[in-house]
N, C-alpha and C positions, 0 to 999 in steps of 0.2 A: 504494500500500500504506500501511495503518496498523500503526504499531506501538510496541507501548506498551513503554519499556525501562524498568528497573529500576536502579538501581545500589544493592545492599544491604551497609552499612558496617558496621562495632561499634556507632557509634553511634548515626547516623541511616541513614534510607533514601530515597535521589532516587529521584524519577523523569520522566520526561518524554516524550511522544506525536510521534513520528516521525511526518510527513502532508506526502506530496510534497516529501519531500527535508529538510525543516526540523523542529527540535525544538521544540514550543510547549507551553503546557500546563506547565510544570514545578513542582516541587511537594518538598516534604521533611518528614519526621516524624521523631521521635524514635524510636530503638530501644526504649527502655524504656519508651515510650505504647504502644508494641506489645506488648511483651513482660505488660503489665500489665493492655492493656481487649483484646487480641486483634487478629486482623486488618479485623474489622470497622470499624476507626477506621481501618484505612486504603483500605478498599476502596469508602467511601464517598467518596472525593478522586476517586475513576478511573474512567475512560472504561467505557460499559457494553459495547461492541463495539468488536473489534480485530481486526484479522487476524492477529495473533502479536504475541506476548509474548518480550521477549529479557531477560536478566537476567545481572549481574555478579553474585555473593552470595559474600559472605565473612562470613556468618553462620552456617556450619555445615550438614551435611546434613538437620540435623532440622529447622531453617527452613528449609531448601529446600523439602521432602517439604510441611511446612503451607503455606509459598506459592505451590508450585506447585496443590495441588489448591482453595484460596481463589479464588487471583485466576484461575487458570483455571475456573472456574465463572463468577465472577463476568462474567470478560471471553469467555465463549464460547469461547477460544483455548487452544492449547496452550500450556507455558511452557518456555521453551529459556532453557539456562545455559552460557553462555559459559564458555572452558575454556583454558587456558596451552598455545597448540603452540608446536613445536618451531622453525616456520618458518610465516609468514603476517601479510597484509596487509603488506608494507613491512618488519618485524619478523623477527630473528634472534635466539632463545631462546639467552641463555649459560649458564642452566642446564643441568646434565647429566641430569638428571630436570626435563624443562621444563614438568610438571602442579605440580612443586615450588613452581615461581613463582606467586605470588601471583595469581589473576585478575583484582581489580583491576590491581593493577600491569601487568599485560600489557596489558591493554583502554585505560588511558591512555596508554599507547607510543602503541596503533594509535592513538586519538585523537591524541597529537602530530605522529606521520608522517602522514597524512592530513592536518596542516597545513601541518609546518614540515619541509624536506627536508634541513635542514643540522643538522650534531651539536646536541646537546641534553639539557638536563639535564630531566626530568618529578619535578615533586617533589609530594607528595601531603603535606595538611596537616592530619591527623585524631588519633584518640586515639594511634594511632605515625606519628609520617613518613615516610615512602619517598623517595628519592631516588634515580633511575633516569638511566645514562647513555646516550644513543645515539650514535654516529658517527653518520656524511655517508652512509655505506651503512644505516641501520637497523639495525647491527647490535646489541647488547645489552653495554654492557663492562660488567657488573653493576650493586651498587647495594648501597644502605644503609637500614638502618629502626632508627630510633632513638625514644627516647620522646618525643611532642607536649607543648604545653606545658599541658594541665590533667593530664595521668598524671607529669609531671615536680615538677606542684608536690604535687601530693597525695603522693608517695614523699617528698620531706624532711617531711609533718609526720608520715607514719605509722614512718619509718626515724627520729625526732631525737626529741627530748625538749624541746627549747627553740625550733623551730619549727613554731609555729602553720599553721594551714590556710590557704591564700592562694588567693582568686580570680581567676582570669585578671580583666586591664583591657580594658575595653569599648575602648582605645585606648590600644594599645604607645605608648613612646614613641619618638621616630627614635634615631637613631646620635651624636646630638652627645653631650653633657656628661649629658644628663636621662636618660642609659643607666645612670648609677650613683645608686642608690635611697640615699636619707636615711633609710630606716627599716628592717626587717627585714623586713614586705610586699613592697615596693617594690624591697627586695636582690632576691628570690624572683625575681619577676617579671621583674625586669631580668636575670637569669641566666638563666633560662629561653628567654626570647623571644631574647637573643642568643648564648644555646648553639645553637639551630634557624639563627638568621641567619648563626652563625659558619661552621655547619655545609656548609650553602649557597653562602655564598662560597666557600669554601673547594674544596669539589670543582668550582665553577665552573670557576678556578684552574686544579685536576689536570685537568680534559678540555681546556680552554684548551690548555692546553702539549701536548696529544693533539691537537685539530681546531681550524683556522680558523673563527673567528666562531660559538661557539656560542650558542645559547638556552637562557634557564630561561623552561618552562614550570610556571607555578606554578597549584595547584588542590586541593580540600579547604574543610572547613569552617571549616579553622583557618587557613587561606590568608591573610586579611585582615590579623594578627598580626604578620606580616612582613615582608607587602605593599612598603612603605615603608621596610624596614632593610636590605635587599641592596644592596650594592656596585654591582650589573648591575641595571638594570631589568627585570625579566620580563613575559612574557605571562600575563595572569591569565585564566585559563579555567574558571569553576566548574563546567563541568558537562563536564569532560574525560571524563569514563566512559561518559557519557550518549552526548558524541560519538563513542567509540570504538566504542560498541554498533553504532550507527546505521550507520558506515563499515563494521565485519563484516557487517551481516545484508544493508546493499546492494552486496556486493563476496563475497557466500557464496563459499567455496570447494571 
């Protein structure tokens, strides 16, 4: 089977071609290239024949409704969108309305149990982060989403008066001394990047004291940011959703 997955974010949109097992082909556009010259900029990246279409979307149902009737023309296929149960693939919903939960966020659990069997932290690294716990059972002890760090910087210049607009750095700095900025950019920046890191240690920490030896798995676009400033070293997996797809649609239930 082939099958082209989707994972549709705030900001960007991955994707990547499922074919005998393995994801190849992977690929990512900007949300507002789309939202600007249409789907045709993206449906020019993609595969012309598939046997199904699977898709994570957290872009609302009105992108749904356009991408499914685009890229299904385009790819001959139907398009199916994945959906937050209660219970599946390895995965125990602590939601009490478990559609509540984020679809991303569910799809990158199933991506993490599908690898790693032991507790685990899933932390997603985009315009908000998520950071998702699992136990040794799969089960779900909730989770956090806090603002990433270009919605973090952009809020101090539009919330202050005296700080300016600050662009994220092509290259955080680590943990040592070079954490604290000599300028008022540099302040931003180094706040930012180590509110997220602080963030991350820190509930490492609270499951630590919950389950033996856990994992962060880290993934997002903005993953690389912080890559290097955790406490624990994690598993860096960019295309955690992509993989989650892949393990629901060959494990359907």
């Amino acid at each position: 089977m082939t099958a082209l997955l989707l994972d549709v974010g705030n900001s960007r949109l991955k994707w990547g071609v499922l074919d005998d097992g393995d994801i190849r082909r992977t690929g990512h556009i900007a949300m507002p290239k789309i939202r600007d010259k249409g789907l045709a900029v993206l449906t020019t990246k993609l595969p012309r024949r598939v046997d199904a279409v699977y898709a994570s979307n957290v872009a609302g149902n009105s992108f749904a409704t356009r991408l499914s009737g685009v890229v299904g023309m385009h790819c001959n296929a139907d398009v199916h969108f994945a959906r937050s149960e209660r219970r599946g693939w390895g995965i125990t919903n602590s939601y009490r309305q478990p559609r509540m939960l984020g679809v991303d966020r569910f799809v990158a659990m199933v991506g993490a149990r599908a690898e790693v069997t032991s507790a685990c932290l899933v932390v997603d690294v985009g315009t908000a982060v998520t950071i998702d716990a699992l136990d040794k059972d799969g089960v779900h002890l909730g989770g956090q989403i806090i603002p990433g760090v270009d919605t973090m910087l952009s809020s101090l210049s539009t919330a202050t008066s005296d700080i300016p607009a600050v662009k994220a750095a092509a290259t955080p700095s680590s943990g040592d001394l070079k954490m604290f900025g000599r300028n008022t950019a540099a302040a931003v920046r180094a706040g930012a990047y180590n509110a997220l890191a602080g963030a991350v240690d820190r509930a490492f920490q609270s499951l630590k004291s919950h389950s033996r030896g856990p994992v962060i798995i880290l993934t997002g676009g903005g993953a690389s940011r912080i890559l290097g400033a955790l406490a624990k070293e994690p598993l860096h997996r960019p295309h955690l959703v992509l993989t989650g797809l892949a393990h629901m649609l060959e494990n359907a239930q």
